[in-house]
C-alpha positions in Angstrom: 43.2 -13.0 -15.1 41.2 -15.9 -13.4 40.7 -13.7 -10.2 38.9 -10.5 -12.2 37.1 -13.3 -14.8 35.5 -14.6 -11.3 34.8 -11.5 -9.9 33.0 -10.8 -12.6 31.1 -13.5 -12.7 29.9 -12.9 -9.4 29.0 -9.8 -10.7 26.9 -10.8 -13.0 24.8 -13.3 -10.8 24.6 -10.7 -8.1 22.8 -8.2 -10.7 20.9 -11.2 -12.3 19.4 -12.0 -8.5 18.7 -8.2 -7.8 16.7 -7.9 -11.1 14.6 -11.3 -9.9 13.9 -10.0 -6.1 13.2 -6.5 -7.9 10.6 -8.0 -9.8 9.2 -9.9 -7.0 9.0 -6.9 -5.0 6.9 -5.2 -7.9 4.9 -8.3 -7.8 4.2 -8.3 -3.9 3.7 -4.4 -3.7 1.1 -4.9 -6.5 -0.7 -7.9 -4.7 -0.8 -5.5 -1.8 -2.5 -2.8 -3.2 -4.7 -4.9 -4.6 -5.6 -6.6 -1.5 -6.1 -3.1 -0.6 -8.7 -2.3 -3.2 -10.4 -5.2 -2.3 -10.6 -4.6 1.5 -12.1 -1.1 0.5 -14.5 -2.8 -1.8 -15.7 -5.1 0.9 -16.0 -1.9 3.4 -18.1 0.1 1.2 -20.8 -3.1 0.4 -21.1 -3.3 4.0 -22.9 -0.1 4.5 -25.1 -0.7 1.9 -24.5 2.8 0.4 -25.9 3.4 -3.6 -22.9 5.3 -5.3 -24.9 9.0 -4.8 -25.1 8.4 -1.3 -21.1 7.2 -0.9 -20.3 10.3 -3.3 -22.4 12.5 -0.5 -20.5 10.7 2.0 -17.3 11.1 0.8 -18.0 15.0 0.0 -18.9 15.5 3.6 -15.5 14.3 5.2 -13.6 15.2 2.8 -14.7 18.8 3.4 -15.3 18.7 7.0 -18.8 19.0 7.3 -18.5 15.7 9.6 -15.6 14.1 10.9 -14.9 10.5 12.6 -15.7 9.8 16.2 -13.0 10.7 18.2 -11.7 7.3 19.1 -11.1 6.5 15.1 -9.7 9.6 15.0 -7.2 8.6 17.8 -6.8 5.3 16.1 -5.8 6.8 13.0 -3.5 9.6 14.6 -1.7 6.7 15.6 -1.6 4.5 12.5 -0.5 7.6 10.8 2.6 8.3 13.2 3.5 4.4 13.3 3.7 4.9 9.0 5.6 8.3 9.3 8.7 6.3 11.4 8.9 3.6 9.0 
């Protein structure tokens, strides 16, 4: 009986230690979009674009009407492939 009582307790500590690093990986993955969000933030006040002109902006790529110069385009190509193996 000792032998499945310890088990058991192991058990228990090994779910009680999952839930904690579960919630600290919530935690981080939220600090990292939010870090995010402020990186994009910072991005867009650098160009000094009023929201109407960011909107037009954003229409225009997003459509195709004008597209990155082709060394971003590289850049991103690869940033995009270096996400896809992970």
């Amino acid at each position: 009986m000792a032998a499945i009582d310890k088990i058991r307790n192991d058990i228990e500590k090994t779910k009680a230690k999952i839930a904690e690093q579960q919630k600290r990986l919530r935690e981080l993955e939220q600090k990292a979009a939010e870090e995010e969000n402020l990186e994009i933030v910072r991005m867009v006040k650098a160009v000094k674009l009023d929201n109407k002109e960011l909107s037009a902006f954003l229409k225009a790529y997003a459509s195709g009407r004008i597209s990155l110069p082709e060394d971003m385009q590289a850049d991103l190509k690869e940033q995009e492939d270096s996400e896809d193996e992970e």
